[in-house]
C-alpha positions as CSV (number, residue, x, y, z in Angstrom):
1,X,91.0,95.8,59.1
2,X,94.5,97.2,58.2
3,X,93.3,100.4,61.1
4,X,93.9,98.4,63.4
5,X,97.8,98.1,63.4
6,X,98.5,102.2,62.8
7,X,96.4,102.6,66.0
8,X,98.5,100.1,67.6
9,X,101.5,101.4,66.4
10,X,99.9,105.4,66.9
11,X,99.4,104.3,71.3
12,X,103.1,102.8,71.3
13,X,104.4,106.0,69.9
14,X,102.0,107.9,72.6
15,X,103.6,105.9,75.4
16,X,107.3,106.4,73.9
17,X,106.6,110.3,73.8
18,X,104.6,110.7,77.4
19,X,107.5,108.3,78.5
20,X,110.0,110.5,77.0
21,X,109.1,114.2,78.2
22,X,108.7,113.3,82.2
C-alpha cells in the first residue's frame, strides 16, 4: 500500500524533469 505514494511522487518528478529539459 505504501507503493503507491513513491510512484506518485516518482511521475511528478517525471513531469518536473520532461518539463524542465524542453
Amino acid at each position: 500500500l505504501d507503493m503507491l505514494v513513491p510512484m506518485k511522487c516518482l511521475q511528478q518528478a517525471l513531469h518536473t524533469f520532461q518539463n524542465d529539459i524542453h
